[in-house]
C-alpha positions in Angstrom: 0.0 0.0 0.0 1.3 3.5 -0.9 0.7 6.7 1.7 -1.8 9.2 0.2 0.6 12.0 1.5 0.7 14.6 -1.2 4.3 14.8 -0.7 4.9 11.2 -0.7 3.8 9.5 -3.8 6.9 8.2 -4.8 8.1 5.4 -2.2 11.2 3.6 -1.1 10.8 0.0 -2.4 12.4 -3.2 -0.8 14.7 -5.0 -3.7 14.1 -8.5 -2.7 10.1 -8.5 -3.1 9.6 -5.3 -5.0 6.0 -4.7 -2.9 6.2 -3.0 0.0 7.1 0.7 0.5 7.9 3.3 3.7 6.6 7.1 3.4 9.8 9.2 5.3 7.2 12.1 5.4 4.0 11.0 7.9 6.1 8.0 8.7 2.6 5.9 7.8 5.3 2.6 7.4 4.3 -0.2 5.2 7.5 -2.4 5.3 8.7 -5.5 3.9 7.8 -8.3 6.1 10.4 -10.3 4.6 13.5 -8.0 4.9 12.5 -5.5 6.7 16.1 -4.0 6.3 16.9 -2.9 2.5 15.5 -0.2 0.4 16.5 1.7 -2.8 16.1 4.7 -3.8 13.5 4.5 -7.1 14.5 8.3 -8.0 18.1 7.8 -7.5 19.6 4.7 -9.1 23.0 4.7 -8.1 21.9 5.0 -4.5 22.6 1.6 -2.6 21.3 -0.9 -0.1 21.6 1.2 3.4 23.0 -0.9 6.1 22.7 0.2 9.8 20.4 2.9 10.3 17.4 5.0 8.5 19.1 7.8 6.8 17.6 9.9 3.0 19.1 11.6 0.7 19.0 15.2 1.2 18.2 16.2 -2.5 16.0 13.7 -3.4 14.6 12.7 0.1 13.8 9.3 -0.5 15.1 6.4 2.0 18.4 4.9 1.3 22.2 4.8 2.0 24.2 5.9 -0.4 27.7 5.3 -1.9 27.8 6.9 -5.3 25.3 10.0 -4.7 25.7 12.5 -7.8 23.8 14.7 -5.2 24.9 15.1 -1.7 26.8 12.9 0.7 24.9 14.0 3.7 22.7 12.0 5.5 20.5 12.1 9.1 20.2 9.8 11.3 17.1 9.1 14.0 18.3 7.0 17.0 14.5 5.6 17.8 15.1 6.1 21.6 16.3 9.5 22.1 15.1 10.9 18.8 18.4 12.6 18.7 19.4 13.5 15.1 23.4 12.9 13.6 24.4 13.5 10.7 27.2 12.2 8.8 29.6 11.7 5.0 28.5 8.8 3.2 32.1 7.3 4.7 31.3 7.9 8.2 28.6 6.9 10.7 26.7 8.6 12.2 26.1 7.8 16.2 23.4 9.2 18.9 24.4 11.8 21.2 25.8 11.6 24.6 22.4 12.5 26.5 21.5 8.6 25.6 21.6 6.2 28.3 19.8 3.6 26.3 22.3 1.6 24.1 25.9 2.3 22.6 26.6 4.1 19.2 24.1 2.5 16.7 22.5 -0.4 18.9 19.7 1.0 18.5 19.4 3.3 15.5 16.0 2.3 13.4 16.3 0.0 10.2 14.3 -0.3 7.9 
């Protein structure tokens, strides 16, 4: 299913079975109950598989990780506990702030 979000009509989609998507605008999630991890970006093709936590594309603002961005290399991070917000280079990673009592660097960032 696809959010109605009149800024989100164009979704992430999982590569392995192509259906399900995640709007990074109203966060209405539909996610892949198979993966639940991997995501392309469908407007940006050279964009990747992301691998440890939720970040988008700052140009395009569609969920991935990306290696090869002709855009930007910037990316934000959400640690799900703390909501604190990191940013990082595409060749860096990005870890929650100090006021987080909750896990170490990236234990619990959200996938997927």
């Amino acid at each position: 299913a696809y959010c109605t979000h009149i800024y989100c009509l164009l979704h992430t989609v999982c590569i392995y079975c192509l259906l399900h998507t995640v709007c990074i605008y109203c966060l209405l999630h539909t996610v892949c109950i198979y993966c639940l991890l991997h995501t392309v970006c469908i407007y940006c093709i050279l964009h990747t598989v992301y691998t440890v936590y939720t970040a988008y594309c700052t140009q395009c603002v569609y969920t991935a990780y990306c290696t090869q961005c002709i855009y930007t290399c910037i990316y934000t991070a959400y640690c799900t506990q703390c909501l604190y917000t990191a940013t990082a280079h595409k060749t860096e990673t990005a870890v929650c702030g100090p006021q987080c009592l909750l896990a170490g660097p990236l234990d619990h960032f959200r996938l997927g």
